[in-house]
PDB file of N, CA, C and O in Angstrom:
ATOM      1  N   UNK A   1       0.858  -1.184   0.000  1.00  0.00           N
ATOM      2  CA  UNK A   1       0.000   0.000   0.000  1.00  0.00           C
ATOM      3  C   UNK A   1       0.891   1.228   0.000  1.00  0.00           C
ATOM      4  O   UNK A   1       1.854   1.260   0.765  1.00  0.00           O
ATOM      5  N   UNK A   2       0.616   2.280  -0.844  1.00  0.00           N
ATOM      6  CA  UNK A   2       1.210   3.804  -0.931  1.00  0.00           C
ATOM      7  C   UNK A   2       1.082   4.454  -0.056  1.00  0.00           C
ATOM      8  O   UNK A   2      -0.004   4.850   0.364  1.00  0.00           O
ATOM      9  N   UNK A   3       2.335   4.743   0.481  1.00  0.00           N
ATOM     10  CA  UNK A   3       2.642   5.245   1.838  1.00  0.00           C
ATOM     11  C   UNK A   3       2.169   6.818   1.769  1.00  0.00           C
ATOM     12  O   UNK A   3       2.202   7.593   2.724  1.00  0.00           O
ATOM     13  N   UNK A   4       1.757   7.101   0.546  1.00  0.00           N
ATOM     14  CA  UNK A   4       1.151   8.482  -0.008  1.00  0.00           C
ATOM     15  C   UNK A   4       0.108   8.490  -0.047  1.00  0.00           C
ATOM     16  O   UNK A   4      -0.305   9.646   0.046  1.00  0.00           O
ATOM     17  N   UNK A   5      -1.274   7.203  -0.220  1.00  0.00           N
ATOM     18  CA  UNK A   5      -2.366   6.842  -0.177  1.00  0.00           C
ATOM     19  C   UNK A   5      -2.491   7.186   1.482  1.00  0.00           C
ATOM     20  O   UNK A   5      -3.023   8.296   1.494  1.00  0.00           O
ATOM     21  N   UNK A   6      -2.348   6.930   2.344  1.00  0.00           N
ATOM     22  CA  UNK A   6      -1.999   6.699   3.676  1.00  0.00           C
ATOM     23  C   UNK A   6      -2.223   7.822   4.205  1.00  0.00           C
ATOM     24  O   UNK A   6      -3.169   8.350   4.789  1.00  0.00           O
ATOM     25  N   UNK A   7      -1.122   8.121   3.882  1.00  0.00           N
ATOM     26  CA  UNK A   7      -0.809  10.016   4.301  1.00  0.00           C
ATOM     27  C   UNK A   7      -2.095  10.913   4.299  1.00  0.00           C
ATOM     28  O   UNK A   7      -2.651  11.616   5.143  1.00  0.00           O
ATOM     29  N   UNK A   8      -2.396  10.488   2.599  1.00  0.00           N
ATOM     30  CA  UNK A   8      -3.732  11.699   1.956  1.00  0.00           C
ATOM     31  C   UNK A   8      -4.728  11.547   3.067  1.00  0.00           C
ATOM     32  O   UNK A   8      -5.105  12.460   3.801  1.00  0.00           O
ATOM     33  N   UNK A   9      -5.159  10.141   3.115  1.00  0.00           N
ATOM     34  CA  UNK A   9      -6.010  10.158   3.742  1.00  0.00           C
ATOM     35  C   UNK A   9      -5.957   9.738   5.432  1.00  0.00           C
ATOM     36  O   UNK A   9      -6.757   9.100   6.116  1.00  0.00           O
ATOM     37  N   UNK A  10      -5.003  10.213   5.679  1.00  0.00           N
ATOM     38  CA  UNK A  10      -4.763  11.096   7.328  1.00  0.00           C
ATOM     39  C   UNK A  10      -5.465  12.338   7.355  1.00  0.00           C
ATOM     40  O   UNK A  10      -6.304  12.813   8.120  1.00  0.00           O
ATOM     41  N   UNK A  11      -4.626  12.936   5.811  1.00  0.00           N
ATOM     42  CA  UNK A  11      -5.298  14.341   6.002  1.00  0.00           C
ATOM     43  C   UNK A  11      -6.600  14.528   6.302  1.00  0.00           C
ATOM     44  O   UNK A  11      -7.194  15.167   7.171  1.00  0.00           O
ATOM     45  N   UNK A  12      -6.976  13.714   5.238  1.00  0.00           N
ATOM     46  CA  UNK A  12      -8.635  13.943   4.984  1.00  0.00           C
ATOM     47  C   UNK A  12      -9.508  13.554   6.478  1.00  0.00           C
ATOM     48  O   UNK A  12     -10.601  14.050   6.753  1.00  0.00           O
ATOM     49  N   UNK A  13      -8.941  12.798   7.148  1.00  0.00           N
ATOM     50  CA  UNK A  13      -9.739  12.383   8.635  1.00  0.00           C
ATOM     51  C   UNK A  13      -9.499  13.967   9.393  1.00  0.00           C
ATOM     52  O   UNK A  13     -10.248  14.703  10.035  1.00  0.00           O
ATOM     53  N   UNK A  14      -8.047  14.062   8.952  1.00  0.00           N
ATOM     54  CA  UNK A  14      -8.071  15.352  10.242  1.00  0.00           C
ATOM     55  C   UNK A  14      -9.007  16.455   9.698  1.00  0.00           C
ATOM     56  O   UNK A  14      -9.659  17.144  10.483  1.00  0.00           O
ATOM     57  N   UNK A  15      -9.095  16.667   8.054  1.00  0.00           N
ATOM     58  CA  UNK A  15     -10.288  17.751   7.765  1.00  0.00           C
ATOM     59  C   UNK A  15     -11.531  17.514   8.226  1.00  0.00           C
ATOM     60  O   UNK A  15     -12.352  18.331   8.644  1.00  0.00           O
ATOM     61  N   UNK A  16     -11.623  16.286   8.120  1.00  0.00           N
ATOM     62  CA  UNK A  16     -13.228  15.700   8.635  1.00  0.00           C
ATOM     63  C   UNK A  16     -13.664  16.134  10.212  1.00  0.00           C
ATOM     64  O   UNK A  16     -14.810  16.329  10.617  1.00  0.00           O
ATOM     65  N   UNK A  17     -12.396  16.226  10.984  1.00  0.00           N
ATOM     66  CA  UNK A  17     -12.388  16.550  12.333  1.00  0.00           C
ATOM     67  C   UNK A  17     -12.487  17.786  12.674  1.00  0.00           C
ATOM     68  O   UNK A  17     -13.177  18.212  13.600  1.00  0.00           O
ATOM     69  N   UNK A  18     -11.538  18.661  11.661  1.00  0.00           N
ATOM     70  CA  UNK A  18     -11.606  20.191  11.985  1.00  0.00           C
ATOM     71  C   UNK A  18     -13.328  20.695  11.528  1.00  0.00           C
ATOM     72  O   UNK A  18     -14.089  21.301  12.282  1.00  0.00           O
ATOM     73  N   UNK A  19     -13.654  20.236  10.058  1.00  0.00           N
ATOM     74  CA  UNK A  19     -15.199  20.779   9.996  1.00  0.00           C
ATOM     75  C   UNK A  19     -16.413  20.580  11.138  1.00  0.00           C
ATOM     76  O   UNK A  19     -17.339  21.283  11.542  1.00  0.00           O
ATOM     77  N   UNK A  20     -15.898  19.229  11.438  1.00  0.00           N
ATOM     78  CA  UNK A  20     -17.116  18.543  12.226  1.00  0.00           C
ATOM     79  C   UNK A  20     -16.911  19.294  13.435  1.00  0.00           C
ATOM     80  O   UNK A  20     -17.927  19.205  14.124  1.00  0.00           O
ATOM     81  N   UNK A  21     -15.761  20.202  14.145  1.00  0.00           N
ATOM     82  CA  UNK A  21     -15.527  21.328  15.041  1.00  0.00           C
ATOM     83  C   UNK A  21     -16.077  22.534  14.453  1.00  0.00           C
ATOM     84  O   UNK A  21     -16.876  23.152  15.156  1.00  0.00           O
ATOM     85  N   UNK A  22     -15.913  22.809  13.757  1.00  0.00           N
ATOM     86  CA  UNK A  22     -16.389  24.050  13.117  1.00  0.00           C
ATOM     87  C   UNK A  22     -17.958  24.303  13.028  1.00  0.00           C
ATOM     88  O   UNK A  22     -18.742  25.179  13.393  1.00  0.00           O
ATOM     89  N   UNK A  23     -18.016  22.997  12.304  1.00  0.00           N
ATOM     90  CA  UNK A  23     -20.014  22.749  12.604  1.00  0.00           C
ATOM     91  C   UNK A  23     -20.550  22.922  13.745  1.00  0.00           C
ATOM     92  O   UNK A  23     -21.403  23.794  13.911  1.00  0.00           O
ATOM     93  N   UNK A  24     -20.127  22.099  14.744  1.00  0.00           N
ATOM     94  CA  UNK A  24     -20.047  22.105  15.978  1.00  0.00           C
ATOM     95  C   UNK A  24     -20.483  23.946  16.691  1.00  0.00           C
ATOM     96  O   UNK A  24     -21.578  24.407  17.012  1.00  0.00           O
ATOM     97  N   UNK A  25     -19.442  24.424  16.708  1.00  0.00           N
ATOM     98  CA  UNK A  25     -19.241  25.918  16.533  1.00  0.00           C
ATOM     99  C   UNK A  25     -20.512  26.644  16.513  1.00  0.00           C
ATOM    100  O   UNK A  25     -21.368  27.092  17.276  1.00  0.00           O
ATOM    101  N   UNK A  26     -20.181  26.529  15.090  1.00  0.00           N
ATOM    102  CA  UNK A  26     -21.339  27.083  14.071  1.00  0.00           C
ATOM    103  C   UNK A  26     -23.366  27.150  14.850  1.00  0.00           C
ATOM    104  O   UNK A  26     -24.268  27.974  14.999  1.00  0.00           O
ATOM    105  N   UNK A  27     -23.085  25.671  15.109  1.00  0.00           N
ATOM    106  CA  UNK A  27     -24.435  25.726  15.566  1.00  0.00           C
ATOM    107  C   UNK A  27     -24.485  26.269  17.203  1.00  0.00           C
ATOM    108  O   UNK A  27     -25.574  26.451  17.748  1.00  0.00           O
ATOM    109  N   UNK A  28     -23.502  26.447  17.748  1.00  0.00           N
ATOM    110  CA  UNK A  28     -23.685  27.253  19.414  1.00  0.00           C
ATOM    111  C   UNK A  28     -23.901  28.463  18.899  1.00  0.00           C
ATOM    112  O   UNK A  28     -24.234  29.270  19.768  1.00  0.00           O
ATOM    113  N   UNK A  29     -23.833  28.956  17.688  1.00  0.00           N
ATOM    114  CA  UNK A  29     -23.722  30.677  17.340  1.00  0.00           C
ATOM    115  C   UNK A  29     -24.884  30.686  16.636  1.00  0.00           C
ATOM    116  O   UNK A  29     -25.230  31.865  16.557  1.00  0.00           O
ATOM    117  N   UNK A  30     -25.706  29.949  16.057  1.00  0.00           N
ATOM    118  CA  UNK A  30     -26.604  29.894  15.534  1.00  0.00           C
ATOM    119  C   UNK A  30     -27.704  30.754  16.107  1.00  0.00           C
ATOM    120  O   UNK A  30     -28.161  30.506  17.223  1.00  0.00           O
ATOM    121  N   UNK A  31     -28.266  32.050  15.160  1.00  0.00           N
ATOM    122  CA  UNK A  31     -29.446  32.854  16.175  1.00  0.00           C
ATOM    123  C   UNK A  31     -30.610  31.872  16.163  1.00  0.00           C
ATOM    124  O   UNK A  31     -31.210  31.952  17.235  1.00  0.00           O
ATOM    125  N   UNK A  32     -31.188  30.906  15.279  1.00  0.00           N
ATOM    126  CA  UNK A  32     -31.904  30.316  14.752  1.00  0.00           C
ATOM    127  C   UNK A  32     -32.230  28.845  15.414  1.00  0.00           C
ATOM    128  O   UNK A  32     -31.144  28.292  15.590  1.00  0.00           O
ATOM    129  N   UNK A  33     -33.359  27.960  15.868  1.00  0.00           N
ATOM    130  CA  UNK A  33     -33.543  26.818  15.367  1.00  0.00           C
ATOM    131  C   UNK A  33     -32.896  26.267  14.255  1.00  0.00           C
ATOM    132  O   UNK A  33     -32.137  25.307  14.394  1.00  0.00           O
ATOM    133  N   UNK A  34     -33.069  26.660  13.415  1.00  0.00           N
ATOM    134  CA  UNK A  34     -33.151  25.808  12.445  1.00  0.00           C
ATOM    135  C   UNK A  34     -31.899  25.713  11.538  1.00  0.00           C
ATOM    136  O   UNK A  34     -31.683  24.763  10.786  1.00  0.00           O
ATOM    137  N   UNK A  35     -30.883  27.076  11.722  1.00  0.00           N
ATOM    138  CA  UNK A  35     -29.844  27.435  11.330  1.00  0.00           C
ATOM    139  C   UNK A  35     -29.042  26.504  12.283  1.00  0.00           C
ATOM    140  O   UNK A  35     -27.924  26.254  11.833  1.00  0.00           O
ATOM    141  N   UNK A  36     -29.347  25.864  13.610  1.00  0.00           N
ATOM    142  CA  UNK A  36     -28.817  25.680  15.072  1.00  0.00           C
ATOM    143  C   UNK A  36     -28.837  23.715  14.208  1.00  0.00           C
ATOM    144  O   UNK A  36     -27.857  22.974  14.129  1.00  0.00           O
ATOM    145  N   UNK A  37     -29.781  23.513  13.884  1.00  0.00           N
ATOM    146  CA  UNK A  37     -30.591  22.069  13.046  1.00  0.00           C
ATOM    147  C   UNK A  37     -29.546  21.685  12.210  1.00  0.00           C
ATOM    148  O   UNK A  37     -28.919  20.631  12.320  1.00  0.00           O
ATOM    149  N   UNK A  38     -29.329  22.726  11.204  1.00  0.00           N
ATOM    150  CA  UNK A  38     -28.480  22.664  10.013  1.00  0.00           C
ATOM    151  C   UNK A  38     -27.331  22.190  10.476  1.00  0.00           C
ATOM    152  O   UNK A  38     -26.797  21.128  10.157  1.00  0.00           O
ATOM    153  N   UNK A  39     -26.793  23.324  11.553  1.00  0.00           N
ATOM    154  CA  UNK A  39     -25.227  22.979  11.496  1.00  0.00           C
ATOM    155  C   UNK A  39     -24.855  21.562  12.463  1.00  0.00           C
ATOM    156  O   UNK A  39     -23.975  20.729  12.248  1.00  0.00           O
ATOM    157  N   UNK A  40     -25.589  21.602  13.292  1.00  0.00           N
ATOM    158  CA  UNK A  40     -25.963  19.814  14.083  1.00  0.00           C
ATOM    159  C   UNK A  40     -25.895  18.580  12.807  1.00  0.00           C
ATOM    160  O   UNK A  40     -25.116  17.627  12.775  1.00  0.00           O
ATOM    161  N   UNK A  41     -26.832  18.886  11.921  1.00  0.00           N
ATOM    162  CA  UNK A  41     -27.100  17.902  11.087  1.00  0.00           C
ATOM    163  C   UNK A  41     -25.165  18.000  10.582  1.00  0.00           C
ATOM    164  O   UNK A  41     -24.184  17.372  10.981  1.00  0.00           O
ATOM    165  N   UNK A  42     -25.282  18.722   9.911  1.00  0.00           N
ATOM    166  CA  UNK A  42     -23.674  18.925   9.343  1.00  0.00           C
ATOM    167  C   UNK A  42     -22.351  18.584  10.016  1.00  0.00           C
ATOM    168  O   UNK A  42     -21.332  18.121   9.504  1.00  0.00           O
ATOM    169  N   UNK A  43     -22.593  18.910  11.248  1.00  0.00           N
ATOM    170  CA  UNK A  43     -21.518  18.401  12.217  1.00  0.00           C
ATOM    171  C   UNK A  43     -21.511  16.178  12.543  1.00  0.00           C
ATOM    172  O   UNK A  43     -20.651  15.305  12.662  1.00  0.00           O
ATOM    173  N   UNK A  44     -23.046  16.258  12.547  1.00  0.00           N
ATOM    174  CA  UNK A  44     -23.108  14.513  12.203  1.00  0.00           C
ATOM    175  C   UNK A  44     -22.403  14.274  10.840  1.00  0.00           C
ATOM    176  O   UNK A  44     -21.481  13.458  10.844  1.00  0.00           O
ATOM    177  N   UNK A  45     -22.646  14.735   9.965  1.00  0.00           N
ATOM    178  CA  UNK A  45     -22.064  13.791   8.728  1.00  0.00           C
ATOM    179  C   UNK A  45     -20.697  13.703   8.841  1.00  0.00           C
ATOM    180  O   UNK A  45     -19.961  12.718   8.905  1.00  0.00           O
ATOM    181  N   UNK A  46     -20.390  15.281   8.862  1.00  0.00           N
ATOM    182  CA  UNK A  46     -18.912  15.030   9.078  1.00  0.00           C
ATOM    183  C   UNK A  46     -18.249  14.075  10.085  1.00  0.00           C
ATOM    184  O   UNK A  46     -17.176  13.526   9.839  1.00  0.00           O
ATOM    185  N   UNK A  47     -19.038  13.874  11.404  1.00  0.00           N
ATOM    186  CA  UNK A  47     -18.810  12.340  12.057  1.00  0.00           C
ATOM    187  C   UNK A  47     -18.436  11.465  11.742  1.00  0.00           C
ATOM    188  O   UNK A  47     -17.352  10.887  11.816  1.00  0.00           O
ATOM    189  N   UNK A  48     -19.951  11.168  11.081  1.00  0.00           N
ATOM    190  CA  UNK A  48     -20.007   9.565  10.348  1.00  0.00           C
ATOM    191  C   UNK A  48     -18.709   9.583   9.057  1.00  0.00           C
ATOM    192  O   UNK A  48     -18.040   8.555   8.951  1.00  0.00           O
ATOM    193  N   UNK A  49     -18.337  11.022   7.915  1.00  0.00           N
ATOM    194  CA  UNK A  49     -16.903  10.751   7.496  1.00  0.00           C
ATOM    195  C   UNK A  49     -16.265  10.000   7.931  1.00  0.00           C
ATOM    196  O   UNK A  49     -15.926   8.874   7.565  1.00  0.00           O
ATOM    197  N   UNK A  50     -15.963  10.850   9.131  1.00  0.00           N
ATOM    198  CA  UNK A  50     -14.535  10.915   9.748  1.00  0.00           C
ATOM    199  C   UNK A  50     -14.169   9.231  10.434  1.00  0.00           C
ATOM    200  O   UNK A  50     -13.053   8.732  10.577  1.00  0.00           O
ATOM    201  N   UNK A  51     -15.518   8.620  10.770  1.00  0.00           N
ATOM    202  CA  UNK A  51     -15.401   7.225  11.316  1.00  0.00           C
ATOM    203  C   UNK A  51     -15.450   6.812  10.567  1.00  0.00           C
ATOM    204  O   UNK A  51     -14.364   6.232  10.534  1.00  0.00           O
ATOM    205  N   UNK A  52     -16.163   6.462   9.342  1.00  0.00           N
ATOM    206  CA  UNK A  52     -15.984   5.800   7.906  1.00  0.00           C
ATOM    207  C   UNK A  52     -14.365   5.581   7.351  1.00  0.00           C
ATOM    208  O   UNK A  52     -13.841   4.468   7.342  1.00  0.00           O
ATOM    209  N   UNK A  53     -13.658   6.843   6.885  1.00  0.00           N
ATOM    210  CA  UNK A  53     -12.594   7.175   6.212  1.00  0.00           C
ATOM    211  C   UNK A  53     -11.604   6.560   7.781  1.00  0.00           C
ATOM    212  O   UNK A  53     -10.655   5.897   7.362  1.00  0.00           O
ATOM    213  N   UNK A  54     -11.599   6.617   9.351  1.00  0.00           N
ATOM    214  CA  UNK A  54     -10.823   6.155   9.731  1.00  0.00           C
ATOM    215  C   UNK A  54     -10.764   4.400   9.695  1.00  0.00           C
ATOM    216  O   UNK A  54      -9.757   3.725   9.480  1.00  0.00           O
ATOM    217  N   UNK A  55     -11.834   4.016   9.907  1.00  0.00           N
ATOM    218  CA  UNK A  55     -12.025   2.518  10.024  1.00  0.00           C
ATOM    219  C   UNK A  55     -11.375   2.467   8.494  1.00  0.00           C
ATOM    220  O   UNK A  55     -10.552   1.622   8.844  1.00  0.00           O
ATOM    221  N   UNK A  56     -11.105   2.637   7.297  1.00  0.00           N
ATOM    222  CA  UNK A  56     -11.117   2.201   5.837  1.00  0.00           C
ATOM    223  C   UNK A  56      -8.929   2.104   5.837  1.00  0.00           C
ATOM    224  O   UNK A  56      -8.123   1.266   5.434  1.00  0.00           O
ATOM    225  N   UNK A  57      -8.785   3.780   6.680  1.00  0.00           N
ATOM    226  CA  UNK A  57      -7.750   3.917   6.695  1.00  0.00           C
ATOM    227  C   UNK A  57      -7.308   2.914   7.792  1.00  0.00           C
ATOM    228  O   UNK A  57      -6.274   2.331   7.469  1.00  0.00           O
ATOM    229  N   UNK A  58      -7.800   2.557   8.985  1.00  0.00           N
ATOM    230  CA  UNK A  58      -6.948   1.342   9.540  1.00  0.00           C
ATOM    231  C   UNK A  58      -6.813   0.144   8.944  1.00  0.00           C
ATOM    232  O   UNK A  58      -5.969  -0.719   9.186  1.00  0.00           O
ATOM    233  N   UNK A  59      -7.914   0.126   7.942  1.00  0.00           N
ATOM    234  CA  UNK A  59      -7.975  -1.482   7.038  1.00  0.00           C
ATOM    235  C   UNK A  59      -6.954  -1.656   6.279  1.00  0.00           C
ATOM    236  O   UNK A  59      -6.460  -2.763   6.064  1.00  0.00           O
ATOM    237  N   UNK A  60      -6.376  -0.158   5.615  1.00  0.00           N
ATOM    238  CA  UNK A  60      -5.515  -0.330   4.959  1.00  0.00           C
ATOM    239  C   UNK A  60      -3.966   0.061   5.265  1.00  0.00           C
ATOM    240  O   UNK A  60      -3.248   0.087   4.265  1.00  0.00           O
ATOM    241  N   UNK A  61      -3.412   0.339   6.393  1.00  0.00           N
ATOM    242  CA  UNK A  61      -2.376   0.017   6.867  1.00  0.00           C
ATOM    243  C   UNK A  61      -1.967  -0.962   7.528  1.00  0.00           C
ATOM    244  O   UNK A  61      -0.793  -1.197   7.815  1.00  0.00           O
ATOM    245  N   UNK A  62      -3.371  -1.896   7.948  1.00  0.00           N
ATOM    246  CA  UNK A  62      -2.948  -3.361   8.692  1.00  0.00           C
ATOM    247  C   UNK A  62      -2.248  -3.805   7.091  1.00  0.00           C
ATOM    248  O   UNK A  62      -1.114  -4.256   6.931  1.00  0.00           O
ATOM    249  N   UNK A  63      -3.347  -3.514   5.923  1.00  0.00           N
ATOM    250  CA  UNK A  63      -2.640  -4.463   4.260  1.00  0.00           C
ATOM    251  C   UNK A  63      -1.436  -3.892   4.258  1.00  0.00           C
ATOM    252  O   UNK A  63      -0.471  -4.643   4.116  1.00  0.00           O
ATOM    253  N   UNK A  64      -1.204  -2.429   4.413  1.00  0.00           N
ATOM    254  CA  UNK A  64       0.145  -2.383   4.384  1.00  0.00           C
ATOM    255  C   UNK A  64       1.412  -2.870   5.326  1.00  0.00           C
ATOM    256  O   UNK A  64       2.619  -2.641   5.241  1.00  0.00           O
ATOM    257  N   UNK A  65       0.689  -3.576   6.181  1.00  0.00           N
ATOM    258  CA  UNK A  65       2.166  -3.384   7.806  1.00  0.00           C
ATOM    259  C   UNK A  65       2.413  -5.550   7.349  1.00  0.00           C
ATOM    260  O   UNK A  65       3.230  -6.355   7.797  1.00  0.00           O
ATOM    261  N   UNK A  66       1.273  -5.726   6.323  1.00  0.00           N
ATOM    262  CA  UNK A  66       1.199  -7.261   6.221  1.00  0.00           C
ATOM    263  C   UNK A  66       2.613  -7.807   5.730  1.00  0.00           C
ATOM    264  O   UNK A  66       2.789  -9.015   5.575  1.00  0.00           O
TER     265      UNK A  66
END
């Protein structure tokens, strides 16, 4: 496995982490319900990313450490 494949998608978990903070954020500042809804909802997906893309990325450094 590409030790550059690997890497990228380190990055991409840690972006998944910084938005899903940001969302996070976002919705304590929210004047709104529903603006408050949005960024909740948004802060979940980026979750579920971030656990998706990590579980995929541990699958594939166990193939690589094989």
């Amino acid at each position: 496995m590409s030790d550059e494949i690997i890497k990228t998608l380190e990055e991409v978990v840690e972006a998944e982490k910084t938005m899903k903070a940001k969302f996070q954020r976002l919705a304590e500042l929210a004047e709104t319900p529903e603006m408050r809804a949005l960024f909740k909802e948004l802060a979940l997906e980026e979750e579920n990313h971030e656990k998706e893309l990590g579980e995929r990325l541990t699958a594939l450094r166990l193939m690589r450490d094989r």
